[in-house]
C-alpha positions in Angstrom: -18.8 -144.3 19.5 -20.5 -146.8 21.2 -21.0 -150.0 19.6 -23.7 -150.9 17.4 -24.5 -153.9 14.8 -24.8 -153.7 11.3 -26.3 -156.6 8.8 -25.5 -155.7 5.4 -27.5 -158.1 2.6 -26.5 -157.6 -1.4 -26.4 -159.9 -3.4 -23.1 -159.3 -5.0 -20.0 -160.2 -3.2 -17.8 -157.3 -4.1 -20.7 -154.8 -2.9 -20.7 -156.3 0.5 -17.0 -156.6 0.8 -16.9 -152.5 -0.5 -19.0 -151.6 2.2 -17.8 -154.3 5.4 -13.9 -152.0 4.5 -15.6 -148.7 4.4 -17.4 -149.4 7.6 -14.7 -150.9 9.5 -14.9 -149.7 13.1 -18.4 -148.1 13.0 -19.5 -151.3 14.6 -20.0 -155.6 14.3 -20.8 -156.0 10.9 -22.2 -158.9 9.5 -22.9 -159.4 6.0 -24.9 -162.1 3.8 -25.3 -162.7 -0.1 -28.0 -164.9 0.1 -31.1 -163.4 -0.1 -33.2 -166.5 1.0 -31.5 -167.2 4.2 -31.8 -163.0 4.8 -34.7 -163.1 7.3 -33.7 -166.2 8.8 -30.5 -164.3 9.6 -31.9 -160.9 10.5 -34.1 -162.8 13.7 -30.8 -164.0 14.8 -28.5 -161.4 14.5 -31.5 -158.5 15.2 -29.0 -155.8 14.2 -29.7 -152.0 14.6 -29.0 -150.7 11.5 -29.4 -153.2 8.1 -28.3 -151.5 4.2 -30.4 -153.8 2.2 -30.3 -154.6 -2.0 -33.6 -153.8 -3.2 -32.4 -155.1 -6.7 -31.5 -158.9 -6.0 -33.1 -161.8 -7.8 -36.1 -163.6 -6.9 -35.9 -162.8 -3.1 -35.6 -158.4 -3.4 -35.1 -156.3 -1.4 -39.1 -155.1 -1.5 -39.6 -158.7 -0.5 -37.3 -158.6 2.7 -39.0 -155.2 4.2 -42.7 -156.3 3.6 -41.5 -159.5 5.4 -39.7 -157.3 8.4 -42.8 -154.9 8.5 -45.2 -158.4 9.8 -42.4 -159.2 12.5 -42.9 -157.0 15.4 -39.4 -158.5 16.8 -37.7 -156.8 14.0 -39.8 -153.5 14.3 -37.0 -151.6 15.9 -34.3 -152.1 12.8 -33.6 -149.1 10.7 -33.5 -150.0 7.0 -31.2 -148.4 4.6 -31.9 -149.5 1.0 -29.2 -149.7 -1.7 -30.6 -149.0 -4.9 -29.3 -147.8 -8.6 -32.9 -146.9 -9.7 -33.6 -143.0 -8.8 -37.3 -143.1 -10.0 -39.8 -141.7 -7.4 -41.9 -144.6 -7.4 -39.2 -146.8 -5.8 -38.5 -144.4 -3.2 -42.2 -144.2 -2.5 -42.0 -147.5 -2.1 -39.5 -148.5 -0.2 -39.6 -145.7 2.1 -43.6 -146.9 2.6 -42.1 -150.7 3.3 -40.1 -148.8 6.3 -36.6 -147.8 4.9 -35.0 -144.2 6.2 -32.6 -143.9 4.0 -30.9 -144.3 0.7 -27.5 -145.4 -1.0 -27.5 -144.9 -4.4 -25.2 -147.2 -7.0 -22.2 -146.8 -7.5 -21.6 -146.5 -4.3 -19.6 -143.7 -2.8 -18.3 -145.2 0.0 -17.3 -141.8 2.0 -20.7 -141.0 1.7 -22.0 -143.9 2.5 -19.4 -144.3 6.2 -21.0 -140.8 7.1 -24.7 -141.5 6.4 -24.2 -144.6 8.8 -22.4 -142.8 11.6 -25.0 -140.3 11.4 -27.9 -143.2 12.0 -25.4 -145.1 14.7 -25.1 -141.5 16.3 -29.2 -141.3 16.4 -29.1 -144.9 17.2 -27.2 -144.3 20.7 -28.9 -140.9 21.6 -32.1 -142.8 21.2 -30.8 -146.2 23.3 -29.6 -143.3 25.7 -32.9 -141.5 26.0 -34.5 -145.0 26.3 -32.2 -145.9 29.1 -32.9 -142.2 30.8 -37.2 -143.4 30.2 -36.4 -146.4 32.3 -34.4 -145.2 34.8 -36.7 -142.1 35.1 -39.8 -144.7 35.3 -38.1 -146.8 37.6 -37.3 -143.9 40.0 -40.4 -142.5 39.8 -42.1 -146.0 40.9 -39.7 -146.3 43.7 -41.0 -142.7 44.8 -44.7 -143.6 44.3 -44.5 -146.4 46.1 -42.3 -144.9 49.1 -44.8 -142.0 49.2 -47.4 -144.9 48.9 -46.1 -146.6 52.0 -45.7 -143.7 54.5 -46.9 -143.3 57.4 -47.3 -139.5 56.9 -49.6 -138.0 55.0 -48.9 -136.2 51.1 -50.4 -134.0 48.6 -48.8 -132.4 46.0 -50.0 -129.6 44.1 -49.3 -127.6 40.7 -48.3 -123.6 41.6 -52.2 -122.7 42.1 -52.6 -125.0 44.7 -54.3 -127.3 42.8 -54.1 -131.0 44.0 -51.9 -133.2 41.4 -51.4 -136.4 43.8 -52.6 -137.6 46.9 -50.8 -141.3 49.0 -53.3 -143.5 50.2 -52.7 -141.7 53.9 -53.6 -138.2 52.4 -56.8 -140.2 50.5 -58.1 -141.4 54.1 -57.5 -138.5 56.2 -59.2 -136.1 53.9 -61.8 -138.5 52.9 -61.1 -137.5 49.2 -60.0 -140.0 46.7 -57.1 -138.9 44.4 -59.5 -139.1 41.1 -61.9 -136.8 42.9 -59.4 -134.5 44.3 -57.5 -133.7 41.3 -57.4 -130.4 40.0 -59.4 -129.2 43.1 -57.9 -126.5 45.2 -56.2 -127.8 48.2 -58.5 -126.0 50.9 -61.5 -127.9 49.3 -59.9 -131.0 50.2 -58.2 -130.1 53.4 -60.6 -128.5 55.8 -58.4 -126.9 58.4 -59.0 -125.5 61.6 -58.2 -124.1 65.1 -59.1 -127.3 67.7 -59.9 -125.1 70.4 -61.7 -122.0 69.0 -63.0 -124.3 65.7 -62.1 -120.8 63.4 -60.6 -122.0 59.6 -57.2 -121.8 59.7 -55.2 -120.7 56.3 -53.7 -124.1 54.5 -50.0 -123.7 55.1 -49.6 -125.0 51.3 -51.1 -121.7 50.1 -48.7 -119.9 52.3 -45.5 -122.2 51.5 -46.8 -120.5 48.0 -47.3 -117.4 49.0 -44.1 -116.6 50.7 -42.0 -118.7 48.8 -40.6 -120.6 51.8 -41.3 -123.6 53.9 -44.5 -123.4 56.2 -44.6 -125.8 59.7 -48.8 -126.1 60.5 -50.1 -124.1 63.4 -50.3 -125.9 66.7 -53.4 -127.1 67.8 -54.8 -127.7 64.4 -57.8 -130.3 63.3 -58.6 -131.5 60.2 -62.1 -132.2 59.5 -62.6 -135.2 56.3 -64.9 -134.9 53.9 -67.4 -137.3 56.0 -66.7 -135.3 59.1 -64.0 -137.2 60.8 -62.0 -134.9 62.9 -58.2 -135.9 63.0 -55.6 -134.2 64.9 -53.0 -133.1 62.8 -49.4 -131.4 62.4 -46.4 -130.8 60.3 -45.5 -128.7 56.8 -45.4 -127.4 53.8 -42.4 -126.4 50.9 -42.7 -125.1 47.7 -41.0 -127.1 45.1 -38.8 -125.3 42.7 -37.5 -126.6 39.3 -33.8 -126.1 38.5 -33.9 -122.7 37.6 -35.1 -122.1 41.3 -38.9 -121.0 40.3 -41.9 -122.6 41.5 -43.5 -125.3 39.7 -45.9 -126.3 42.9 -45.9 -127.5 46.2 -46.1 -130.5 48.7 -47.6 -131.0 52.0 -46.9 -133.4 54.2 -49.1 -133.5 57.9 -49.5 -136.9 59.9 -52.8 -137.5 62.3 -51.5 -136.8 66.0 -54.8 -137.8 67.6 -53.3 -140.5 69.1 -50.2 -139.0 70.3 -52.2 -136.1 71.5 -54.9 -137.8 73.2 -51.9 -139.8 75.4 -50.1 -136.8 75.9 -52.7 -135.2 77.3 -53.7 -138.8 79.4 -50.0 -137.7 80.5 -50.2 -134.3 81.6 -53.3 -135.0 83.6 -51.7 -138.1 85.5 -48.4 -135.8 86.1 -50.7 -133.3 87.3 -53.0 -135.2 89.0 -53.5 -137.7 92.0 -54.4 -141.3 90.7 -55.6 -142.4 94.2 -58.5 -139.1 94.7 -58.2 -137.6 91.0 -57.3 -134.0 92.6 -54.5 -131.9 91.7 -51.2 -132.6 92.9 -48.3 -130.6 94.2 -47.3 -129.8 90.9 -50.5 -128.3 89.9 -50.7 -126.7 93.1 -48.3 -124.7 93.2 -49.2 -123.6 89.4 -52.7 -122.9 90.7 -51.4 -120.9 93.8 -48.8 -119.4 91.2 -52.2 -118.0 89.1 -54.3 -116.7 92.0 -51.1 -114.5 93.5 -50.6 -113.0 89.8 -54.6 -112.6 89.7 -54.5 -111.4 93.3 -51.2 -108.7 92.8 -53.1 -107.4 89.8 -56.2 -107.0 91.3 -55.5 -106.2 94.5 -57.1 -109.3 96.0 -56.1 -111.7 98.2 -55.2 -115.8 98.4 -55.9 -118.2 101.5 -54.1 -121.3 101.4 -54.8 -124.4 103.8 -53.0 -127.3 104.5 -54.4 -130.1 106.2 -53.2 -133.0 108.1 -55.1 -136.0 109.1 -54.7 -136.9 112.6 -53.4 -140.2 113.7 -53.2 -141.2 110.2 -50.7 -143.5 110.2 -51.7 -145.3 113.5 -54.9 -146.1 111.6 -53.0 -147.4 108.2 -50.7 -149.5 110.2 -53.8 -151.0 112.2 -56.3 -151.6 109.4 -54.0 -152.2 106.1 -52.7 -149.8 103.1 -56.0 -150.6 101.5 -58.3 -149.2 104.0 -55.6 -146.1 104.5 -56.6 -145.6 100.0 -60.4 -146.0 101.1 -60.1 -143.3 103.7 -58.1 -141.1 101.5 -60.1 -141.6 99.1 -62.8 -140.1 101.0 -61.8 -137.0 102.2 -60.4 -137.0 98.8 -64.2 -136.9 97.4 -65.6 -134.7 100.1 -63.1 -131.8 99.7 -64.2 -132.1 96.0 -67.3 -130.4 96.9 -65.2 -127.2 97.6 -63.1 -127.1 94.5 -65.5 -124.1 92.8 -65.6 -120.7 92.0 -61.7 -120.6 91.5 -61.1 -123.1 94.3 -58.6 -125.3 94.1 -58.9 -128.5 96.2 -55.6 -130.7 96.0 -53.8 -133.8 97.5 -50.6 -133.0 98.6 -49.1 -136.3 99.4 -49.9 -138.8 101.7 -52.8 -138.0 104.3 -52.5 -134.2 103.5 -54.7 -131.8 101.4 -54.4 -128.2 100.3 -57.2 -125.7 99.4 -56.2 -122.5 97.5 -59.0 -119.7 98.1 -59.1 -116.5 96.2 -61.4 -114.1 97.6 -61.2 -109.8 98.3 -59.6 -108.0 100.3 -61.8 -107.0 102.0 -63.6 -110.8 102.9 -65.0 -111.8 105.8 -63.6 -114.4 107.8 -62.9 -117.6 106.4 -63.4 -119.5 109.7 -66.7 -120.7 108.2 -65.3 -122.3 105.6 -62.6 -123.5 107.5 -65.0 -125.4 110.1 -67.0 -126.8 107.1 -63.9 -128.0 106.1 -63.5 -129.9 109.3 -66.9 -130.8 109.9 -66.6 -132.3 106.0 -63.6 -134.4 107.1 -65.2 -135.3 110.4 -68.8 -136.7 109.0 -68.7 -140.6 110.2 -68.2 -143.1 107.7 -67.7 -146.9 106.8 -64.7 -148.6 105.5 -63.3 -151.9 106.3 -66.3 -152.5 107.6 -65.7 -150.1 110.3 -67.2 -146.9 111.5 -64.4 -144.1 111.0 -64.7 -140.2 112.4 -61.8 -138.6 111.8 -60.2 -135.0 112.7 -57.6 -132.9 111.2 -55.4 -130.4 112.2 -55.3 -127.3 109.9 -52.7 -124.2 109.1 -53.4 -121.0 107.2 -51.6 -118.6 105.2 -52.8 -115.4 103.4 -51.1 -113.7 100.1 -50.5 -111.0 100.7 -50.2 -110.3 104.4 -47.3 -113.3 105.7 -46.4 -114.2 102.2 -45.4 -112.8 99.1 -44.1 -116.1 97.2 -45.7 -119.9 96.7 -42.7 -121.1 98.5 -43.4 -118.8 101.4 -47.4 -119.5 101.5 -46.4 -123.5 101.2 -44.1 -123.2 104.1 -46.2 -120.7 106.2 -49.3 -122.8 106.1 -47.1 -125.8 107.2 -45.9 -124.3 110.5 -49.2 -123.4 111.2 -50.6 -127.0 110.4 -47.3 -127.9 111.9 -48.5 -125.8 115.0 -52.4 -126.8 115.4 -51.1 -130.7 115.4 -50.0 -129.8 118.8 -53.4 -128.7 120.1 -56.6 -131.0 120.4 -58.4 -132.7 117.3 -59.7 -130.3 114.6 -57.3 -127.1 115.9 -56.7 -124.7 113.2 -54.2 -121.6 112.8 -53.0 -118.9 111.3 -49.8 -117.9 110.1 -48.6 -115.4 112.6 -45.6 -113.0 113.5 -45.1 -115.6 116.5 -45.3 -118.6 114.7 -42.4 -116.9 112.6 -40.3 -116.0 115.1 -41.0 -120.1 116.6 -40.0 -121.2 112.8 -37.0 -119.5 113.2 -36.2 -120.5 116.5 -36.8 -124.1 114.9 -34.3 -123.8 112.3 -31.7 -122.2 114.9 -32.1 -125.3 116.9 -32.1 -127.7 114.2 -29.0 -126.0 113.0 -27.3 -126.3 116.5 -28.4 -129.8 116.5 -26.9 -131.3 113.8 -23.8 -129.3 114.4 -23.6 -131.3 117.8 -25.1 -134.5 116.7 -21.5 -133.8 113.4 -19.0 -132.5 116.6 -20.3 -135.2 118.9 -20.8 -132.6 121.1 -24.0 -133.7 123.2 -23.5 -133.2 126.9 -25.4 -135.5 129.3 -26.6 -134.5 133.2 -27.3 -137.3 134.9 -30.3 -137.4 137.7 -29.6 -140.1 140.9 -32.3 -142.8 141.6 -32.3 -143.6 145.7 -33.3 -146.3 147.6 -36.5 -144.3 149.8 -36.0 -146.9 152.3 -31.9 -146.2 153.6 -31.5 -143.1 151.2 -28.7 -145.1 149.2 -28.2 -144.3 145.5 -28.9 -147.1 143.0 -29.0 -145.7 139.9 -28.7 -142.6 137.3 -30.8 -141.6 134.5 -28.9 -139.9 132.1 -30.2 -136.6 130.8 -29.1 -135.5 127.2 -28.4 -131.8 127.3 -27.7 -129.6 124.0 -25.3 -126.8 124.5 -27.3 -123.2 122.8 -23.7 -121.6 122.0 -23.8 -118.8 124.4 -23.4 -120.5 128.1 -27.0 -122.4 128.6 -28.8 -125.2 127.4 -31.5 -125.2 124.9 -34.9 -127.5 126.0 -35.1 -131.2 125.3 -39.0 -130.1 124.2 -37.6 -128.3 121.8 -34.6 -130.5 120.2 -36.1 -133.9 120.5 -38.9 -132.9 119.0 -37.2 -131.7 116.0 -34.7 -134.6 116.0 -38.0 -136.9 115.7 -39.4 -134.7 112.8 -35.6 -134.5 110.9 -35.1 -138.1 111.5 -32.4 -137.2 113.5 -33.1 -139.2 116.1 -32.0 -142.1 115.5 -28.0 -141.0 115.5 -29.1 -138.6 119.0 -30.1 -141.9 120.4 -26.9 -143.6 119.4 -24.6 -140.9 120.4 -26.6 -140.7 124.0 -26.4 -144.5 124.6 -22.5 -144.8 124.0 -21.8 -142.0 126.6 -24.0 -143.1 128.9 -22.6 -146.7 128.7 -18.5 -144.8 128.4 -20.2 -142.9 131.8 -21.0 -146.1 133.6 -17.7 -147.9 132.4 -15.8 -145.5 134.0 -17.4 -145.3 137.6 -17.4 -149.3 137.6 -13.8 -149.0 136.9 -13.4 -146.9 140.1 -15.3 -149.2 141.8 -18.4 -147.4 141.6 -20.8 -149.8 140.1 -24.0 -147.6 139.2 -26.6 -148.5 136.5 -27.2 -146.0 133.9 -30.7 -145.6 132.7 -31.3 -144.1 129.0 -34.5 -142.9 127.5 -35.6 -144.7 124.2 -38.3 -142.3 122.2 -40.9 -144.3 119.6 -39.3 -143.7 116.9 -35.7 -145.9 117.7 -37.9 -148.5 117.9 -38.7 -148.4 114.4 -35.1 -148.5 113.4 -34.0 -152.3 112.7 -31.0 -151.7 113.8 -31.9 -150.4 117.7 -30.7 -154.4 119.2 -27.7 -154.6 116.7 -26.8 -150.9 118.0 -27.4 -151.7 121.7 -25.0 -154.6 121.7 -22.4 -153.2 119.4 -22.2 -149.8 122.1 -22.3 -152.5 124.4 -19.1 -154.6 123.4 -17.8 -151.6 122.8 -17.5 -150.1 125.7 -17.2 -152.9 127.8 -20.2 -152.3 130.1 -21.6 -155.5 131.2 -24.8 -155.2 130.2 -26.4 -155.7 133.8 -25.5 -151.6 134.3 -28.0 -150.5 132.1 -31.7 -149.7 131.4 -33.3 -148.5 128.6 -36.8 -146.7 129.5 -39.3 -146.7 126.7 -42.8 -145.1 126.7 -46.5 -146.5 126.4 -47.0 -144.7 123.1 -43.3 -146.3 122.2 -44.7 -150.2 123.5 -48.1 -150.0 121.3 -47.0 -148.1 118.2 -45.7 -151.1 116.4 -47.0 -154.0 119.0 -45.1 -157.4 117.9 -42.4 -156.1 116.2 -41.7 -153.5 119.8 -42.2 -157.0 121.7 -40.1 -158.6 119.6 -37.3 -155.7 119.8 -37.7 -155.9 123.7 -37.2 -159.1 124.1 -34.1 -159.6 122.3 -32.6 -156.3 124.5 -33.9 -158.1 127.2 -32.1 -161.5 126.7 -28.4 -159.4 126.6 -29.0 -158.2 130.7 -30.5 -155.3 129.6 -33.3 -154.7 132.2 -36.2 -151.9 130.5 -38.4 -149.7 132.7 -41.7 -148.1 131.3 -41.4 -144.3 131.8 -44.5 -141.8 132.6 -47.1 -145.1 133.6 -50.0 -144.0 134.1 -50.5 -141.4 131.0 -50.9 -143.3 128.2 -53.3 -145.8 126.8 -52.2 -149.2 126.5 -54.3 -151.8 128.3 -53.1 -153.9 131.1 -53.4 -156.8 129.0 -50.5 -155.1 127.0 -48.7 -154.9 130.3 -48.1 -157.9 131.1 -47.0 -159.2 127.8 -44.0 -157.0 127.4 -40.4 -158.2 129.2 -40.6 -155.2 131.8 -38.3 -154.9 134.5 -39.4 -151.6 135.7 -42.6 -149.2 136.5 -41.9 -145.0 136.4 -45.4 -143.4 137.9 -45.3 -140.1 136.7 -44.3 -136.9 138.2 -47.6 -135.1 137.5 -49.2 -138.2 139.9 -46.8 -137.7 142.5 -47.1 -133.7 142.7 -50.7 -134.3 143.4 -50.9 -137.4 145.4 -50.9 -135.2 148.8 -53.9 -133.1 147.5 -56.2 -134.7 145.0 -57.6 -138.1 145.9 -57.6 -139.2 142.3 -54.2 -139.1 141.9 -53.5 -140.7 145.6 -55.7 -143.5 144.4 -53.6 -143.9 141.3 -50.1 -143.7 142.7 -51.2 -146.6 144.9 -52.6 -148.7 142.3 -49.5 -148.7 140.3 -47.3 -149.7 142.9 -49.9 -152.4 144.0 -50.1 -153.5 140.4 -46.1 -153.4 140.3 -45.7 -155.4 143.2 -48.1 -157.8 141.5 -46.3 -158.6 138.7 -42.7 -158.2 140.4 -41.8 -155.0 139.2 -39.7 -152.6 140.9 -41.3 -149.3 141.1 -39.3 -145.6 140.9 -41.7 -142.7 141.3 -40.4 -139.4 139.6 -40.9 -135.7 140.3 -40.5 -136.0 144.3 -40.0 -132.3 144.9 -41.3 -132.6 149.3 -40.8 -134.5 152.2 -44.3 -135.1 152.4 -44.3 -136.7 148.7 -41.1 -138.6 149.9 -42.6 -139.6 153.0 -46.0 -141.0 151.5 -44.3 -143.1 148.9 -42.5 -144.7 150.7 -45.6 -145.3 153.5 -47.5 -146.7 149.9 -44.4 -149.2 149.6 -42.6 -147.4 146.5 -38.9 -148.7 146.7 -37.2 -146.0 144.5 -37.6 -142.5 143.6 -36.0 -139.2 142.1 -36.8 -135.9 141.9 -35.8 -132.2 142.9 -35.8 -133.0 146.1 -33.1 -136.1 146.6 -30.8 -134.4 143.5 -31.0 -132.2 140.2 -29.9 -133.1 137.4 -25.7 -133.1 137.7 -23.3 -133.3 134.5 -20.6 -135.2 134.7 -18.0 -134.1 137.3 -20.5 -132.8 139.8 -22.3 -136.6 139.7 -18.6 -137.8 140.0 -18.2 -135.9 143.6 -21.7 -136.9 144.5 -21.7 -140.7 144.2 -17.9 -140.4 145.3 -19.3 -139.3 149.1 -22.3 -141.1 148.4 -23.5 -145.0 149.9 -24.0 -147.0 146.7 -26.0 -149.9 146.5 -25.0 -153.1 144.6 -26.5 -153.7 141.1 -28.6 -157.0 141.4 -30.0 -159.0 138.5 -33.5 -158.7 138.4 
């Protein structure tokens, strides 16, 4: 039994000292005989149960429970009067003063121990269902104010749906206080609907109800407030079941996603989209293109895609700035727009290339009228910079479903013939074609042979003698880089520089041609044989920071004093990157390396250029020389150059000399060197051997 106090106040000693032994472990009792120091003592000792003498002399017992009954402090005591009177009226009395029970005199004292456990045992049960109150307060506090405090939105309802609480997040996103909402049915307060279609949607409380189980919203739902908010909005609802598992009601909890769904749609679009012209991207491309072939296979329709490619893009970002290169894109970015209708889909495909996908019937008439508005669009003048722009494209086309059945294959069909029309003039456009196929293929064969060669170190190199026209003596080679096709011949340089270029593999071709040419013209020096090896040097090498660092590492590697070789680089290669080519050259130059400039006369650089760049040596092209003997023109050009390299102390080597009469004028003009058909082929390595064995060679001089 749990402890309890008990104040016991008679008069007579003996009765106290009766009942402290018959109570004896029931609880702390105190006891008092003095009637006058009773209340005093009762404040003090506020005990839960007190067994009172209502017989005692001027301070009774009547006098001590009118006295408790003004004390609220001692409210809570429960009075037990001891009395030998058994007249009604005292009862009445007493039991109207606040006393629960009686002991009547004599006293049984058996009786008397059981009639106080009983109170102690009511005594506890009520401290114990007082503690419960508290404890059950105090919890449900702490849950009011956590549901309070959310972030999420709840309302709670009896098992009619009727609202029985609302947080303060439920309160604003409905726009219905919890006063006002109480007792109303929860789809008066929560007006619920589809976003998209703006059709009621059924409260997912009532269902929770309904069914019995938990309920998660329906996507893509809005919840309109009572002043006509809208609010995105998602989550649940549960029934809530008492402990005999039946309903007794229901909670919903939801939370506003507007935020959350406005970003994630600001997200969608920017992974979908192109930040610089707003058009689709590749992403959304390819689901577009995706769409129109299901569209098209169901209906028996047909898709056009078109890729296009800027021309000389990149010349023109490197020239102006990356900032100009955004205006122009920009642009075109805006004047495609105006296609992007009827099922259209105009996209940027990355960097200065666009796509359109055009759905249209099978039996359409040709979409070369688009396709030249297309390229009249891109080719309308316009300012930027400051500057007057007109610009051309090159454009490739492939049709679902006659040369493609997949995305992937109208992607990479419409590239080849992009891929194709960038080798015709300015504005060229074609179609995906049986030939271009079988070209695609021939690509991927040589690419494939390529990089086995380029991984085996398998290149072979021809090398084509340079004479002296004046005595016939041979003073130099220009090596020749040859790739093996597997079954006896050789595959075209057109063909595999081109790709190495495109793959990027040009830049490890380049190495491995330079190192055998320099091995080549280590080994004839060691036989006495001093002959310098010139080695072609395309555009891109020079945009490789390491071209100098390579030259002189092959260089010290071989052991070829550098005086034996020549690099030959290209106008387009000179101007492409100006200073930083200059820069390149000169650095080659410094080492002994002398550099000639192959094909002069074709490209475009000015002779301002010219003379700015460390040269050693001037190629006129073959095409010149072929027609010097019968066009004028070309006469008139071929002895220009060599004027123009004598002026500035070149040495000149015309190419392509396939006649005597060719041989003959040149060296009438005053052209020092030459090679062609005519003084040699192209030789690999053993027949050149036996030629330069039997052969006069001339001493390499320093330049």
């Amino acid at each position: 039994m749990d402890n309890c106090s008990v104040f016991i106040i008679d008069d007579e000693g003996i009765t106290t000292l009766q009942l402290e032994h018959a109570l004896e472990g029931v609880g702390d009792i105190t006891t008092s005989t003095n009637s006058y120091e009773a209340v005093a003592l009762l404040e003090k000792v506020k005990p839960d149960i007190l067994i009172l003498d209502l017989e005692m002399p001027k301070v009774s017992g009547f006098d001590i429970l009118e006295t408790i009954q003004k004390k609220p402090s001692l409210a809570n005591i429960r009075t037990i009067v001891i009395t030998s009177h058994s007249a009604p009226a005292i009862e009445e009395r007493a039991l109207s003063l606040g006393a629960i029970d009686f002991i009547s005199k004599p006293l049984n004292l058996i009786l008397c121990r059981i009639r106080i456990e009983n109170h102690i045992k009511i005594i506890i049960q009520e401290k114990a269902l007082l503690q419960a109150q508290t404890e059950l307060f105090t919890e449900k506090e702490h849950l009011r104010i956590t549901l309070d405090s959310i972030a999420d939105a709840v309302i709670s309802t009896d098992i009619n749906a009727n609202i029985e609480y609302m947080n303060p997040v439920a309160q604003r996103l409905t726009g219905w206080s919890e006063t006002a909402a109480k007792g109303r049915h929860i789809k008066e307060v929560m007006q619920l609907a589809d976003a998209t279609t703006k059709v009621s949607s059924i409260n997912p409380l009532v269902v929770a109800l309904n069914e019995n189980r938990p309920v998660a919203m329906a996507l893509n739902t809005q919840l309109t407030s009572k002043q006509g908010i809208i609010h995105r909005v998602e989550d649940s609802a549960a029934p809530i079941l008492d402990k005999n598992k039946n309903q007794c009601g229901a909670v919903m909890v939801f939370q506003d996603v507007s935020e959350t769904f406005a970003m994630s749609l600001q997200m969608t679009y920017l992974s979908h989209h192109d930040q610089l012209t707003a058009l689709p991207n590749r992403v959304l491309l390819h689901d577009r293109i995706t769409q129109s072939i299901a569209r098209a296979s169901y209906k028996k329709t047909k898709v056009t895609l078109m890729l296009l490619d800027l021309d000389k893009f990149k010349f023109i970002n490197d020239a102006l700035g990356h900032h100009i290169g955004d205006e122009i894109i920009a642009h075109i970015g805006h004047s495609l727009d105006r296609f992007a209708c009827n099922d259209v889909t105009v996209a940027r495909v990355g960097g200065d290339e666009f796509a359109l996908v055009i759905p249209h019937s099978a039996n359409s008439l040709s979409l070369e009228p688009l396709v030249n508005e297309v390229l009249n669009v891109i080719s309308k003048p316009f300012r930027s910079g400051g500057e007057q722009h007109i610009l051309t494209a090159s454009l490739g086309i492939s049709v679902y479903p006659d040369d493609a059945s997949s995305v992937e294959e109208m992607l990479r069909h419409a590239d080849s013939a992009m891929y194709k029309a960038k080798n015709e003039p300015a504005n060229s456009y074609f179609y995906f074609s049986d030939e271009l196929q079988i070209e695609m293929n021939r690509r991927l064969e040589v690419g494939n042979i390529l990089r086995k060669a380029l991984e085996e170190n398998d290149l072979e190199l021809h090398y084509q003698p340079k004479y002296d026209l004046n005595n016939d003596s041979l003073i130099g080679v220009e090596s020749l880089v040859r790739l093996k096709d597997g079954q006896g011949g050789f595959i075209s340089p057109v063909h595999f520089i081109e790709y190495a270029e495109e793959a990027g593999l040009i830049f490890r071709l380049g190495e491995q041609v330079l190192e055998k040419s320099c091995i080549a013209a280590k080994k004839w020096l060691d036989k006495g044989l001093p002959i310098k090896v010139a080695v072609n040097v395309s555009a891109k090498q020079f945009t490789d920071t390491k071209l100098v660092g390579t030259v002189a590492e092959i260089l010290e590697r071989t052991q070829l004093p550098s005086r034996y070789l020549e690099l030959e680089v290209t106008e387009s290669a000179l101007i492409e990157s100006f200073e930083y080519t200059v820069s390149q050259l000169k650095l080659i130059s410094e080492m002994g390396v002398s550099i000639a400039l192959d094909d002069f006369g074709t490209g475009y650089s000015s002779l301002s250029y010219l003379r700015l760049f460390p040269l050693d040596v001037l190629k006129i092209d073959q095409s010149f020389v072929r027609d010097m003997n019968d066009d004028v023109q070309a006469l008139n050009i071929v002895t220009t150059i060599i004027d123009l390299a004598c002026t500035l102390n070149l040495q000149i080597v015309a190419e392509g000399i396939e006649t005597k009469g060719q041989q003959d004028r040149l060296r009438a003009l005053g052209c020092q060197m030459g090679q062609g058909y005519l003084l040699s082929k192209p030789l690999n390595c053993g027949k050149f051997e036996e030629l330069i064995m039997s052969s006069k060679v001339e001493q390499v001089t320093c330049s």
